[in-house]
DRENDO-1510 file (C-alpha; in Angstrom, 1 decimal, always signed):
<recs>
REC; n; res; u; v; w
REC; 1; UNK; +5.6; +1.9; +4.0 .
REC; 2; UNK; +9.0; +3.2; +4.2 .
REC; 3; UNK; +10.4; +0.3; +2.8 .
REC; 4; UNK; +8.3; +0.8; -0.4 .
REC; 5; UNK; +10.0; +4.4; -0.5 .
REC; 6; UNK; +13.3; +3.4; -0.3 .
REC; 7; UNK; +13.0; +0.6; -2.6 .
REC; 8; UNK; +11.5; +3.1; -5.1 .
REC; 9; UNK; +14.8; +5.0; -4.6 .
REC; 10; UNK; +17.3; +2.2; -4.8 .
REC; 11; UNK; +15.2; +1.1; -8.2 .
REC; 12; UNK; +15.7; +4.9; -9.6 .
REC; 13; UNK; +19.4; +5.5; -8.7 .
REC; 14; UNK; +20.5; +1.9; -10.8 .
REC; 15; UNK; +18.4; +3.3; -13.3 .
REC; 16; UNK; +20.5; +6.6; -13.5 .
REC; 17; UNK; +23.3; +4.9; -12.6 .
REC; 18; UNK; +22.9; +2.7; -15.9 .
REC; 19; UNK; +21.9; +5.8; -17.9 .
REC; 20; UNK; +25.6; +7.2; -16.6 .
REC; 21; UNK; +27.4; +4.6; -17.5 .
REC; 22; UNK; +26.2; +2.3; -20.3 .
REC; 23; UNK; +27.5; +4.2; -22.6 .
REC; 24; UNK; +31.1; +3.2; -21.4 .
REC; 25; UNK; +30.2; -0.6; -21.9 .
REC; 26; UNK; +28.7; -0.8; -18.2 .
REC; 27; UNK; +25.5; -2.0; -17.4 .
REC; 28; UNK; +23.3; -1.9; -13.7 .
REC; 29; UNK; +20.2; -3.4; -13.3 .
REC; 30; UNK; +18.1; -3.9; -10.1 .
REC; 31; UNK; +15.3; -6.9; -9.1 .
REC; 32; UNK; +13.2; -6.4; -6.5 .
REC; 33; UNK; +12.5; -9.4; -4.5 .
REC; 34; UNK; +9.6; -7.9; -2.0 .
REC; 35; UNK; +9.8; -10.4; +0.7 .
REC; 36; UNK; +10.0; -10.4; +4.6 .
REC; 37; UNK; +13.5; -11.9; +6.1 .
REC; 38; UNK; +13.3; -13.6; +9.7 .
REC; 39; UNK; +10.5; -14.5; +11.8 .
REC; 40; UNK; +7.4; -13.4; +12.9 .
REC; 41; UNK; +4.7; -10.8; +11.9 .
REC; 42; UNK; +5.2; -7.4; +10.9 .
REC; 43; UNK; +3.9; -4.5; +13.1 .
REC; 44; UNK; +0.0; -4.3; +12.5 .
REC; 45; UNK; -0.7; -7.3; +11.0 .
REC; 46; UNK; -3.7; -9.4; +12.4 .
REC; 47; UNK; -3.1; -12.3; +14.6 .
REC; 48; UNK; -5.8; -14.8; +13.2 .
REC; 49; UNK; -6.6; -15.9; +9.8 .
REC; 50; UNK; -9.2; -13.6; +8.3 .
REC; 51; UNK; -12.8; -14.4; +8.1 .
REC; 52; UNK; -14.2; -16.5; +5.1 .
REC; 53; UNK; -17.3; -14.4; +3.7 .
REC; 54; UNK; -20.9; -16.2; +3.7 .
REC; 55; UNK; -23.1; -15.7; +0.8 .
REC; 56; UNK; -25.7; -14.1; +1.9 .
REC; 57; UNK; -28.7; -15.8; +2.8 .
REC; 58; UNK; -32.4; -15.3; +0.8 .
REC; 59; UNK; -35.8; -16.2; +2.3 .
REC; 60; UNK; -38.0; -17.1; -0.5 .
REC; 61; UNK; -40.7; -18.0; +1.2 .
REC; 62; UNK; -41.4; -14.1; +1.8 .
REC; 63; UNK; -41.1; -13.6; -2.0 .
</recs>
């Protein structure tokens, strides 16, 4: 989660940044590439591959 908040920060100090100076012919702009770098799994994340869901089965011979 922190990484979400300190994205959200970098993302709002190029915006002031470009507010600051575009008006002296320089522009800033940021891209967020939300990705994972190196190997592994992150903290909490489940080991297996989830579940698939089965549709739920209906007797209609109590019907």
């Amino acid at each position: 989660m922190l990484g979400n908040v300190n994205a959200g920060a970098l993302r709002n100090w190029v915006l002031n940044l470009h507010n600051e100076l575009s008006e002296s012919g320089i522009y800033t702009a940021h891209i967020a590439i939300n990705t994972r770098l190196g190997e592994g799994r992150p903290r909490g994340h489940p080991l297996g591959r989830p579940r698939a869901r089965r549709a739920p089965v209906v007797n209609l011979t109590r019907l």
